[in-house]
C-alpha positions as CSV (number, residue, x, y, z in Angstrom):
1,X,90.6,155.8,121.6
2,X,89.4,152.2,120.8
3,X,89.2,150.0,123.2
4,X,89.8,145.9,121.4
5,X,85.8,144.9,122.1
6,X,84.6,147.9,120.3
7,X,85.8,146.5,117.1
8,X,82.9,145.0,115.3
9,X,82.9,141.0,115.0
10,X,81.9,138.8,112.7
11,X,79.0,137.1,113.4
12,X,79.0,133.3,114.4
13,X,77.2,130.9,112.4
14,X,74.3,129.3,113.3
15,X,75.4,125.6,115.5
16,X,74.0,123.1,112.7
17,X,71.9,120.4,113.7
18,X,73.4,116.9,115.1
19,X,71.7,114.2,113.5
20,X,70.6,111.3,115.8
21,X,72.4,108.1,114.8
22,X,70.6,104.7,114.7
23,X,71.6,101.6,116.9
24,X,73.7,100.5,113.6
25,X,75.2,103.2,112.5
26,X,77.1,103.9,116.1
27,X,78.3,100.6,116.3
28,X,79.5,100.4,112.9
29,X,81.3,103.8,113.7
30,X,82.7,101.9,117.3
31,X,83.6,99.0,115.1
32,X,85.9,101.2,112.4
33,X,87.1,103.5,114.8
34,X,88.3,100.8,117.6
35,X,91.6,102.0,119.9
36,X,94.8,100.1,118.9
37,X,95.4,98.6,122.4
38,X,91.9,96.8,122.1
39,X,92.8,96.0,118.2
40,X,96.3,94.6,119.4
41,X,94.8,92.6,121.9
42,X,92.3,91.1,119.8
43,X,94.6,90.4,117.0
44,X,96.8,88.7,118.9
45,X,94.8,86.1,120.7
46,X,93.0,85.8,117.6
47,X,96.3,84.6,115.5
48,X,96.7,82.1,118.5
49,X,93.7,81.0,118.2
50,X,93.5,80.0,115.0
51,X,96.6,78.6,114.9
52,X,96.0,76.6,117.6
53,X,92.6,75.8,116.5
54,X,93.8,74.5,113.3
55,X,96.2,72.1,115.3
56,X,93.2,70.7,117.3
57,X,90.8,70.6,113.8
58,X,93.5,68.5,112.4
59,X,93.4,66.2,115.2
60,X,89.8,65.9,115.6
61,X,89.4,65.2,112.1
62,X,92.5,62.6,111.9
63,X,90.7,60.6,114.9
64,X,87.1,60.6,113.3
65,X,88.8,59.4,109.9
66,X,89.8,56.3,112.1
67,X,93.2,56.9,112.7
68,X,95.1,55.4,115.7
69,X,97.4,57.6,117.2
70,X,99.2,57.3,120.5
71,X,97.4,57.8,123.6
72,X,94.1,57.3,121.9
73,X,91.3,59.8,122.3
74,X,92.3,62.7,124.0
75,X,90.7,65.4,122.4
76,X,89.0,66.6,125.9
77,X,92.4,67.0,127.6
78,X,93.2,68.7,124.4
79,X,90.5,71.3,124.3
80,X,91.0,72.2,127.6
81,X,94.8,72.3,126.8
82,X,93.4,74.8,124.5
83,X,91.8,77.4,126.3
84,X,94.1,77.7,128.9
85,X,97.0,78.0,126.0
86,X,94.9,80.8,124.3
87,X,94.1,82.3,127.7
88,X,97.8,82.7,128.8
89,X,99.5,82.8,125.5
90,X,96.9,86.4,124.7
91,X,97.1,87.9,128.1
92,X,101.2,87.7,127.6
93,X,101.6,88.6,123.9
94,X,99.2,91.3,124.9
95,X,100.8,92.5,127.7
96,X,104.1,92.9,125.1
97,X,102.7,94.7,122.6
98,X,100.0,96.7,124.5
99,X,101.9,99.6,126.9
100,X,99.9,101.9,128.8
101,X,99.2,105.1,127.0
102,X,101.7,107.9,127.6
103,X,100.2,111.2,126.4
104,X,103.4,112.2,125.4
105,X,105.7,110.9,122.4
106,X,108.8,111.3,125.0
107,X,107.6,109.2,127.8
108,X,108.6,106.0,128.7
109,X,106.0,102.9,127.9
110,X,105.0,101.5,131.0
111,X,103.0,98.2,131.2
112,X,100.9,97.1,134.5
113,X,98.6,94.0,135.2
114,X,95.9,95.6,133.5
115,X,97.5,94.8,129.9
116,X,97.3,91.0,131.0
117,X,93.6,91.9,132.1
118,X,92.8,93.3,128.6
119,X,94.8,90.1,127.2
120,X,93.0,88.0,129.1
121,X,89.2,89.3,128.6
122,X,90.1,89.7,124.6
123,X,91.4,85.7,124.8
124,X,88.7,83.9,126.7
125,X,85.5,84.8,124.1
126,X,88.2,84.7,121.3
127,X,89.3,81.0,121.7
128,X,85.4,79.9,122.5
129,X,84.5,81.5,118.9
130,X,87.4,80.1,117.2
131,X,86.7,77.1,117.9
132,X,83.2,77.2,117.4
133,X,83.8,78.4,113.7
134,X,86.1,75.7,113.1
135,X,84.5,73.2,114.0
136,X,81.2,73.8,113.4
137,X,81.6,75.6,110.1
138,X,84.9,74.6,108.9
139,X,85.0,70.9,109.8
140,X,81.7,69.9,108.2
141,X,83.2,71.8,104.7
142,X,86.2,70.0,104.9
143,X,85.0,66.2,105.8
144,X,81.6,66.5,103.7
145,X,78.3,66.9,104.3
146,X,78.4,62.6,106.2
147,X,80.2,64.4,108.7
């Protein structure tokens, strides 16, 4: 009689090496492999943004071409109009299309303050670097090098 462990196994094979990654290399890996709530967050205040952004460009770039519009120079108001917008508009759209994870397919979605949080942290450096790129790389391209 033969008891199950008697049998003889197959060996295992050796554990192979882990190479060490560089600084790089990990966050290039971090960077392709992001998790879709951060992506969807990011996306989202990002299309905002640049819409928005592209609003306020015109604007500034109307009024240094000399034009008069009503109200006269209110670009300040409308910068700050602008991060606040961003701000709000990305914590809300975020909190729509981020749920909680489940860990099931069958449950329920849920949604708590902490989608607006994610919203709202992906929004606030997003509309800052929006704007920077526009008009400090965008706006100079577009009015000339006088600018």
């Amino acid at each position: 009689m033969t008891s199950p462990s008697a049998e003889p196994r197959t060996p295992r094979p050796a554990p192979r090496e882990v190479r060490p990654r560089g600084w790089f290399e990990v966050r290039w890996r971090q960077f392709r492999r992001a998790p879709r709530p951060v992506v969807r967050a990011v996306v989202s205040s990002l299309s905002i943004a640049l819409v928005l952004g592209v609003l306020f460009l015109a604007y500034d770039i109307a009024l240094d071409g000399g034009a008069v519009l009503p109200g006269g120079d209110l670009r300040l108001g409308f910068l700050a109009a602008y991060v606040v917008v961003v701000c709000l508009l990305g914590a809300v759209v975020t909190y729509l299309v981020v749920p909680l994870p489940t860990g099931t397919g069958t449950a329920r979605a849920t949604r708590t303050p902490w989608s607006l949080a994610l919203g709202l942290f992906a929004a606030a450096p997003i509309a800052y670097l929006v704007l920077v790129a526009l008009h400090e790389i965008l706006k100079p391209i577009l009015v000339g090098s006088g600018g």
